[in-house]
N, C-alpha and C positions, 0 to 999 in steps of 0.2 A: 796952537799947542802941538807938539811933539807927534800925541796919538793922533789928532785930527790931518795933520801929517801924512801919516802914515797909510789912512783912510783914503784921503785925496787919493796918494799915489797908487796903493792897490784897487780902488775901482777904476784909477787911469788905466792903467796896465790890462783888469780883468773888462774892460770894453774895448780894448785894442784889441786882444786875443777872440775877443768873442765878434769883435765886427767881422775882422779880415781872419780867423781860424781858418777856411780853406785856403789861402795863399800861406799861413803860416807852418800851415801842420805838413807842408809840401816839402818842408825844411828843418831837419828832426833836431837840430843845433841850434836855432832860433826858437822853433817851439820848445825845446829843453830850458834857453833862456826865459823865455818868459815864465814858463811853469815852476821856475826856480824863485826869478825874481816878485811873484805872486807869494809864493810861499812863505818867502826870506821875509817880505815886508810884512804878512800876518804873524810868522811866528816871532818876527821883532817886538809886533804889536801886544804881546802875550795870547797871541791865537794861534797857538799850537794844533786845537784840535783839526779845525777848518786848514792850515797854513799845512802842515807833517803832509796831507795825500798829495799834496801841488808838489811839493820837495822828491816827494818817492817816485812822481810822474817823469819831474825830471833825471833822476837817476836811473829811472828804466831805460829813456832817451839815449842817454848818454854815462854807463856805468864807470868811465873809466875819470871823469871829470872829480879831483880832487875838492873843489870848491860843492861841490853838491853832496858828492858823499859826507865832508865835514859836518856842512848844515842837515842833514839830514842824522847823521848822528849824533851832535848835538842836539837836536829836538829832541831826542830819547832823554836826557838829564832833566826837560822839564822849562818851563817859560819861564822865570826867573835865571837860571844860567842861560838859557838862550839871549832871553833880551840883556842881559849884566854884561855877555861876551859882546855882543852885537854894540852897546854902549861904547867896550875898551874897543874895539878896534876903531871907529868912526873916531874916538878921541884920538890916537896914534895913528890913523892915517888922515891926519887931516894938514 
C-alpha cells in the first residue's frame, strides 16, 4: 500500500541520516535535503505533527530554497491539503 510506502521510505531515509549524521551534517545542503525529504514523506503520510519540525529544520538550513519554504507552508493548511497537493503533483509529474 501507498502508506506502507511511505513508511518503508521515511525509516529508509531516517537510518541513513541517523547512521552517517556526522558526515552528513558537515554538509548543510545535503543535510537540509534529507531533513526535508523525512519531512515531505511524513507529511504526505498525514504526519504533519512529527513531519512540520524536519521541514522547519530544513528551512533553517537553507532559508532561501523555494521547494521547502512551499512544503513547509503548506503544512500550515493541514494533512489533508498537504497530502491532496502532494497526490496532484506525483499525478502531473509523472
Amino acid at each position: 500500500s501507498i502508506s506502507s510506502n511511505y513508511k518503508a521510505q521515511f525509516e529508509a531515509y531516517e537510518l541513513i541520516l541517523e547512521k552517517h549524521y556526522q558526515d552528513i551534517v558537515k554538509n548543510g545542503v545535503l543535510l537540509a535535503r534529507y531533513l526535508y525529504t523525512i519531512g515531505n514523506l511524513l507529511c504526505q503520510n498525514k504526519d504533519l505533527k512529527p513531519g512540520r519540525p524536519y521541514l522547519l529544520e530544513a528551512i533553517k538550513k537553507q532559508p532561501f530554497n523555494f521547494k521547502y519554504l512551499f512544503a513547509g507552508f503548506l503544512s500550515l493548511f493541514g494533512k489533508n491539503v498537504y497530502s491532496k497537493l502532494a497526490e496532484l503533483k506525483r499525478k502531473f509529474l509523472k
